[in-house]
Phi, psi and omega in degrees: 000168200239139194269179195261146198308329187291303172339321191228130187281170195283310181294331176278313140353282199310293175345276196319331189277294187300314177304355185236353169272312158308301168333297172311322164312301217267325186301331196303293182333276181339268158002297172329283169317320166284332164087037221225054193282350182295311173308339195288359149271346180284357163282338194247348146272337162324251175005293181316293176310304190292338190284320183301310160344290195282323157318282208309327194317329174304287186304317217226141157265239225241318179314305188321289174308323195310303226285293205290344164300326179315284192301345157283337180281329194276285169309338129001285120352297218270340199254346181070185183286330146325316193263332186293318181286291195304357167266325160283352153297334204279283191309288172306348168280337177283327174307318188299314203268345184251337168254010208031091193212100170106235178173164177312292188320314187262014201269330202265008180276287183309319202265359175262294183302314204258326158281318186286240236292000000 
């Protein structure tokens, strides 16, 4: 669950934002190194599915969803753990800012529990 702004004060917030911005840093470096730029449309599809997913909840039944989740765990997979934390920073910021599912405040909170862990 994504926690909500009221939940966190601006130091643990601030904290939580810098520890997930070095993660993020260090997934980029890694990336580098390994030299691995052919994922990055399967990170922007990643993205693409999951945000549709959470739009679909609405919408689609339930077989629909199953189907796309299967297929965000398999691309997943497929982008590893380094491409996997930067595409769910990506997601939870478009969640933050186009579905309000968390906050501005809470995104280095959010991206440490749901991305990191």
């Amino acid at each position: 669950m994504h926690m909500a702004d009221a939940l966190v004060s601006p130091p643990v917030a601030t904290g939580m934002a810098v520890a997930s911005l070095a993660v993020g840093a260090y997934s980029i470096f890694r990336i580098k190194k390994e030299n691995k730029p052919e994922n990055i449309p399967v990170w922007v599809l990643w993205v693409l599915l999951y945000l549709q997913h959470k739009w679909s909840t609405l919408q689609f039944p339930e077989l629909v969803q199953v189907v796309i989740c299967v297929v965000v765990l398999l691309l997943s997979a497929l982008i590893g753990p380094y491409g996997g934390f930067l595409s769910m920073m990506a997601i939870l910021l478009l969640q933050c800012l186009l579905f309000a599912d968390g906050g501005l405040m809470a995104y280095g909170c959010n991206v440490w529990n749901m991305a990191f862990y």
